[in-house]
N, C-alpha and C positions, 0 to 999 in steps of 0.2 A: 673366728667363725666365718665360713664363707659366706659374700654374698645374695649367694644364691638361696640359704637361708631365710634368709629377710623377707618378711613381707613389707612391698614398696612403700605403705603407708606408714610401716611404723613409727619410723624418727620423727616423722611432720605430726602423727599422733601426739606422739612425746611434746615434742617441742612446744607443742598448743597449748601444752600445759601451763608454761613458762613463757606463754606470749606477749600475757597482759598480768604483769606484778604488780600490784598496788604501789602507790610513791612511797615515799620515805619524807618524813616531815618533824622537824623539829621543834619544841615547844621554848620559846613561843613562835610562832609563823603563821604563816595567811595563804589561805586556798581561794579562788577562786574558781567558779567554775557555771560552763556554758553549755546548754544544747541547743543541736538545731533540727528542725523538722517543716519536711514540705510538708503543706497543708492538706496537699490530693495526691493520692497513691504513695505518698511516703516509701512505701516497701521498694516500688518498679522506678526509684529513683536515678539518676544519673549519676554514679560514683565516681565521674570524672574529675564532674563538679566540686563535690566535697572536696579530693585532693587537690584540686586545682585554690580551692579557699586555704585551704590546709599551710601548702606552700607561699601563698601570699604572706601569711602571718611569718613562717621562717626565715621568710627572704628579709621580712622586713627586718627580724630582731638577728641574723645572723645566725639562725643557728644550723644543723647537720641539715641537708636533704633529705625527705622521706622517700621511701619504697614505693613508687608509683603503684602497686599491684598491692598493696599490703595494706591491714584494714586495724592497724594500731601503731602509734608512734611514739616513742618517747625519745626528748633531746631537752637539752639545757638551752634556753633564751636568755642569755645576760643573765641577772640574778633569779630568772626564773625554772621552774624544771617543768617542763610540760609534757603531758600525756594525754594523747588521740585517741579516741576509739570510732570506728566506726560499726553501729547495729543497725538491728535489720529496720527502723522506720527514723533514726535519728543516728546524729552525729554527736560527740560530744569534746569539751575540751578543758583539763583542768592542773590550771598551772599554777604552783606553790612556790611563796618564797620566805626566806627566813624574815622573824620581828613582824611587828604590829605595827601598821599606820599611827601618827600622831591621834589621831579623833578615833571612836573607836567606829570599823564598819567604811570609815572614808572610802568612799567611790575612788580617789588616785587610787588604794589599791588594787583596781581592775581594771590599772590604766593599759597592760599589757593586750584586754582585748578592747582595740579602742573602737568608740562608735561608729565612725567610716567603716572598718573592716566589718563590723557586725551587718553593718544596712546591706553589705554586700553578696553576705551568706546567701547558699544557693535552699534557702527554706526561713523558718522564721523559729525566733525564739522560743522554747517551749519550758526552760527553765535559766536560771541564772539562779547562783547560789553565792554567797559569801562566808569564809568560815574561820573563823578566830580564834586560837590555839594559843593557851596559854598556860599557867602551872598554876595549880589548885592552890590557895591560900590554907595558912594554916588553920583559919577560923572559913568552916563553909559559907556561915554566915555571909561573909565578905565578898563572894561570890554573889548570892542571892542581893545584897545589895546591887551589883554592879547588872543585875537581870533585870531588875525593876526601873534601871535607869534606858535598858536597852529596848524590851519588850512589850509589848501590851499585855497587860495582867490578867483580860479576860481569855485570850488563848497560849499565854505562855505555859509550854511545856517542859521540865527537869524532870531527869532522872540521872540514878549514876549507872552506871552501863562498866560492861568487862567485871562484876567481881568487886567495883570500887576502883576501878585503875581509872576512871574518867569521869567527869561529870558533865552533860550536854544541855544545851536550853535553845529553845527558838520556838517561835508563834505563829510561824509558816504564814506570814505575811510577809509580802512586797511594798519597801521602803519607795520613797520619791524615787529613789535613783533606779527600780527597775530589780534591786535584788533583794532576795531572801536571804537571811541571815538566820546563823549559827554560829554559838562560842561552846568553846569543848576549853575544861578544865580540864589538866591532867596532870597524876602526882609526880611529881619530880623522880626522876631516874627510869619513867618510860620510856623505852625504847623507841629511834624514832621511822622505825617500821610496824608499829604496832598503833602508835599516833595515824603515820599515813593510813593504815588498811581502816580505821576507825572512820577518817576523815572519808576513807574513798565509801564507805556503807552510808555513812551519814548522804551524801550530795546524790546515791544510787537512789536512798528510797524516796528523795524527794523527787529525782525526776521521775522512777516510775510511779510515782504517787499522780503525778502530774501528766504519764501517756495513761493510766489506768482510767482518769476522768478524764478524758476524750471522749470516754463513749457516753458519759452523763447528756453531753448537748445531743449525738446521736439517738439516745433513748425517749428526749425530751422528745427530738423530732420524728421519730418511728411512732410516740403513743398519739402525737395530735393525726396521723396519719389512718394512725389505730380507730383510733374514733371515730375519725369518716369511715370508714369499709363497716367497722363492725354493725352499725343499724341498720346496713345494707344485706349483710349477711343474715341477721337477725329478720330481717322481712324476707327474706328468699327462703329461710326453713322455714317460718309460718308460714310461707304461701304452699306448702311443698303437700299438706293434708288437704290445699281444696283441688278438687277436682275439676275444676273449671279452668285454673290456669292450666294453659298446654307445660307440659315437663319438658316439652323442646326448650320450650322457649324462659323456662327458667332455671337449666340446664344453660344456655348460652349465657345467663345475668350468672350465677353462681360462677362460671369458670373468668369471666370477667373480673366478678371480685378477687376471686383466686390468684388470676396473671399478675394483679398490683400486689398480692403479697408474698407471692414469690419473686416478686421485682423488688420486695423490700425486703425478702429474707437473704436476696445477691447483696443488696448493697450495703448490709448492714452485718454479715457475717463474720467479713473478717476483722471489723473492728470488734465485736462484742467479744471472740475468740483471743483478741489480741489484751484485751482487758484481762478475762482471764489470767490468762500470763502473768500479765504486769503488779496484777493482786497479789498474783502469790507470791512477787518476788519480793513485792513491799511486807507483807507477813513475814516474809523468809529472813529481809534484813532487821527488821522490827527483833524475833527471836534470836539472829544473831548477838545484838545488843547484848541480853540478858538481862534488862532493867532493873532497877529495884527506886522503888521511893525515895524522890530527895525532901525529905524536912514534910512538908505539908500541901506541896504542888502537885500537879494535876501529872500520871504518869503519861507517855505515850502512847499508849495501847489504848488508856483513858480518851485519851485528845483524837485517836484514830474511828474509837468506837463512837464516837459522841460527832463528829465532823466529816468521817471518811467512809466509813462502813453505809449510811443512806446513802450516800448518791453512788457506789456500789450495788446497793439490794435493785434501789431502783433503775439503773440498767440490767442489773438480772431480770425482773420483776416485765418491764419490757420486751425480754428476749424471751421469758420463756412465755407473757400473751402474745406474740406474734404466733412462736412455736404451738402453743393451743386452738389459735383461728385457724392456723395453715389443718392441724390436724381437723377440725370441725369443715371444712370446706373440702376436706379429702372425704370424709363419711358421708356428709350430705351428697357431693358429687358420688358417690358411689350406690347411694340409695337413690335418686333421681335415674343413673343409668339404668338401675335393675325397673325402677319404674316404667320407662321409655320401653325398656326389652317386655317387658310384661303387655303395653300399650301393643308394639307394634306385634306381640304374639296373637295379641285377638284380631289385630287386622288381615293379620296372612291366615287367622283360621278362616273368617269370613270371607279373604278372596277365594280362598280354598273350597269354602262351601257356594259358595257362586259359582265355581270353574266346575266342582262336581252337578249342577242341577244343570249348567250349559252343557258337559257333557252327554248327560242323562237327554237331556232334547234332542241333540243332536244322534245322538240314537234312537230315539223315537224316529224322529225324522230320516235316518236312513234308512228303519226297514221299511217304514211309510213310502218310502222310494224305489225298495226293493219290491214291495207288494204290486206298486205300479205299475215299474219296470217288468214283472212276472208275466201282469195283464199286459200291458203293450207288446212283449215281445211274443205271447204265445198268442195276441190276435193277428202277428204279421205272418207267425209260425203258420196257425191256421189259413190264412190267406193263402200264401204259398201253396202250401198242400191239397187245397181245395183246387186250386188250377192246376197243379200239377196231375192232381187223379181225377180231374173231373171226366177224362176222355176213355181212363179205366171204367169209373162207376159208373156211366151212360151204356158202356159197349156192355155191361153184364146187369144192366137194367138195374143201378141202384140211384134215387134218388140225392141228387148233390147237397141238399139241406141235411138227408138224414147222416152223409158222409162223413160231414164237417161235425153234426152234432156228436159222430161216433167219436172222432179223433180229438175233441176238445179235452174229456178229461186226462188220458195219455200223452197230450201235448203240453198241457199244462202242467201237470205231473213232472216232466221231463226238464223242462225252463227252469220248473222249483228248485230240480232236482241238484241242476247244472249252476246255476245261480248257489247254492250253496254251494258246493264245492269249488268254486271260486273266493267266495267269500272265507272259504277252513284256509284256503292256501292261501290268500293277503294275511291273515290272523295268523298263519304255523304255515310259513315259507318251506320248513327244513322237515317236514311230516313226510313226504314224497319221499324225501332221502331214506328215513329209517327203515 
């Protein structure tokens, strides 16, 4: 097939498939295993870094060089087989090798990732797991013995998991030395790819058991945050029915409250989102298992529902009271605006009715001016006229007072007359035109 067929992606599609294979591990043998995570912004991390820790640990045990650019590795370390991952808020590292420590859980078995290189990680520990792989006895019994010497009784959890192909126990505590422990039974003639992918779900759901409560301290710290705004919000609606406080100015206290909860719904987003996630993927490995009851112990799902699921609800429980103030301070602010609009309606009617009564005077007063202006101008009128004919009405023997008294009402008449039609044309400019 030609090239040009190809869509560019699809091999690197393909290939992704097959990027990150679960190890391969044989019973009996020993997993260890590491994450690391910065503490702030985790996501916008520096990926240099990682590979730059990455490579220290190879260099040191001799083994292949990883792929600068590439975000999973796997290579054999001396007797160990190690596998890289890098995700989007941690790093991870988990290298297996065959047989079991003398003691059972011994710390030398994690001598591969040793404390110097750990203090050096470019983030901090967010799990460590230890995990013990060995062949089921023929009496279970003998198992459960060997649990009660390991565990603590009051959270140790067993089940058989796969159908019966395995049996798991751990208390999801942290020993002195810093790790979590797990031992997986499994019957003789498992395959030891079937072992690994078992080993690699077990050490997944612990760590994201462990990025999903992250957001427990965030939750804890959002509610006392909670509590301060909300009596504040709480007296801003009950002030909002008296009419005495101004709505400016409890309009400006409301969006206040508002700025800090939307300043806590930035900082606290993409962790609760990220929780999400992480729940479901521990559910997701949880049901991969397929558990079933061992003997009379406490199953996983038991031990999840009873220890994991509250501090769960309770960053729910969190996330969606923020979600409910933010919407209660959207309503109120949006009932305050229409208040404020209501407020400043009756202001512009009143300036409105003030502007029409100045109006109104000021037309009074204009024709008051006009009526003046009538008189003044037909008493200059008359003036005029009077001296102009006075030397007409003398030569034909008329009286100069009875003159002026003939010409006043015609004269005035005419000022009135002209004076309006001044006044049509400032009022209707374009009347002359039609």
């Amino acid at each position: 097939m030609s090239p040009a067929t190809e869509h560019p992606l699809r091999y690197a599609l393909a290939n992704e498939l097959h990027a990150r294979p679960s190890p391969r591990l044989a019973a009996p043998g020993t997993a260890v295993f590491v994450a690391f995570k910065e503490p702030r912004d985790a996501a916008n991390r520096d990926a240099d870094l990682d590979m730059a820790h990455l490579e220290e640990l190879v260099e040191r045990h001799g083994g292949p060089r990883p792929d600068p650019s590439g975000s999973h590795y796997q290579g054999v370390l001396g007797r160990h087989a190690l596998k890289w991952e890098s995700h989007t808020e941690f790093v991870s590292y988990m290298a297996t090798v065959p047989g079991l420590p003398i003691r059972p859980f011994d710390p030398s078995a994690a001598a591969i990732f040793a404390e110097g290189w750990q203090q050096a990680a470019p983030g901090r520990r967010i799990a460590a797991v230890m995990v013990q792989v060995d062949l089921l006895p023929e009496d279970p019994a003998e198992a459960r013995e060997r649990m009660a010497g390991w565990f603590a009784p009051d959270s140790l959890a067993a089940i058989w998991v796969l159908d019966r192909t395995a049996l798991i126990a751990g208390d999801f505590r942290i020993d002195a030395d810093g790790w979590m422990r797990f031992a997986v039974f499994v019957r003789p003639g498992t395959s030891d790819s079937r072992v690994g992918r078992l080993v690699h779900r077990l050490v997944e759901l612990e760590t994201y058991r462990a990025m999903s409560m992250l957001g427990l301290g965030r939750a804890r710290d959002l509610t006392r945050h909670l509590n301060e705004l909300e009596p504040q919000l709480t007296a801003i609606l009950a002030s909002m029915a008296d009419d005495a406080r101004p709505a400016d100015q409890l309009l400006h206290d409301l969006l206040a409250v508002s700025t800090r909860l939307e300043a806590q719904a930035v900082q606290h987003s993409f962790r609760f989102g990220a929780n999400a996630a992480y729940e479901a993927i521990v559910h997701d490995r949880i049901a991969a298992l397929r558990e079933e009851r061992f003997m009379d112990l406490q199953m996983l799902t038991e031990f999840m529902r009873r220890r994991y699921e509250p501090a769960m609800r309770t960053a729910k429980s969190a996330e969606r009271r923020l979600g409910t103030m933010l919407e209660r301070t959207a309503r109120a602010a949006e009932l305050l605006r229409t208040r404020v609009d209501v407020e400043r309606s009756a202001q512009n009617q009143k300036i409105m009715h003030r502007m029409d009564r100045r109006a109104d005077l000021q037309l009074r007063l204009q024709h008051t001016v006009e009526g003046l202006s009538v008189v003044a101008i037909s008493y200059y009128a008359l003036g005029l006229l009077g001296y102009a004919l006075a030397p007409v009405a003398g030569a034909g023997g008329v009286d100069k007072a009875l003159l002026v008294a003939v010409l006043t009402p015609p004269v005035i008449l005419a000022v009135w007359w002209a004076m309006r039609r001044i006044r049509k044309r400032l009022h209707h400019p374009h009347d002359d035109e039609i």
